[in-house]
N, C-alpha and C positions, 0 to 999 in steps of 0.2 A: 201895094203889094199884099198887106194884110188883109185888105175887099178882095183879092183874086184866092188866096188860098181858104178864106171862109168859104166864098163861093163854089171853089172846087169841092171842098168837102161835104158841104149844104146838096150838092148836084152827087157827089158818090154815095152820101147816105139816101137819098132820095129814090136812087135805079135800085138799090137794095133792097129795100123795104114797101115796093111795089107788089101790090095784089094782084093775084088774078084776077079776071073778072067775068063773074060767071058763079054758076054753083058744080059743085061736084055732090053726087048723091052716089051712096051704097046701101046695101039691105047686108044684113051682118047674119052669121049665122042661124040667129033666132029668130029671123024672119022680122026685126028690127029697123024702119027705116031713118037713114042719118041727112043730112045735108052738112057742109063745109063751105057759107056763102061769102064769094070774094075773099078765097084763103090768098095767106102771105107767101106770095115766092120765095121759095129757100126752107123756110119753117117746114118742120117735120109732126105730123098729123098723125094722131093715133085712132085706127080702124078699128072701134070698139066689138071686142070677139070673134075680129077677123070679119072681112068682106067677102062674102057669094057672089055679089054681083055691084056693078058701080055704073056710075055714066059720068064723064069727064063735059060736061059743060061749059065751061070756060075756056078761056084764049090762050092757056098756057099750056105744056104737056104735064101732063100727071105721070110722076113715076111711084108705082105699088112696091112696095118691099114684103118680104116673107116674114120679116122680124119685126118685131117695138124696135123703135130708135132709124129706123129709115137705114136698116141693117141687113143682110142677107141676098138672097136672091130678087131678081127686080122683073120688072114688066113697065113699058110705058107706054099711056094712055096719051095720043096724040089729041086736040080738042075737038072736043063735040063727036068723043068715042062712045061708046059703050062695052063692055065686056065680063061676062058670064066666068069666073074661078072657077075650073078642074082641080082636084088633087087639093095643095096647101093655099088656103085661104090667105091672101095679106092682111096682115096687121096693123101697116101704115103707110103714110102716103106723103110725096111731097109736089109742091110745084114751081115749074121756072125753067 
């Protein structure tokens, strides 16, 4: 009984703590370019001085938030998107 519930646990931490796989790239205000290779699903990613523009490469969907902290308004980047920011650049990103 105590090998089934390690094992359960070992298997719940494991689907958590799964990467995407792929890269995500954005160019940030200042004409900066970033990459995030094989980010952590769930983890909240900071879009340094905000994103102009990104491309979601990987296999997971990418959601942009308006705010630091995966806060605010959202937009999500389905994989192997690209897309061009109007108006309020995001700040941060997550994926999963």
């Amino acid at each position: 009984m105590t090998i089934g519930a390690a094992l359960a646990l070992f298997t719940g931490l494991s689907t958590s703590a799964q990467a995407a796989s792929g890269d995500f790239t954005y160019v940030n205000v200042n004409g900066d370019s970033f990459v995030l290779h094989n980010p952590q699903n769930g983890e909240c990613f900071l879009l340094i001085s905000g994103a102009k523009s990104a491309a979601n490469r990987t296999n997971a969907k990418a959601t942009v938030f308006a705010e630091h902290g995966c806060e605010g308004s959202r937009l999500t980047m389905q994989p192997n998107t690209s897309m061009t920011f109007a108006g309020a650049d995001p700040h941060s990103v997550m994926f999963g």
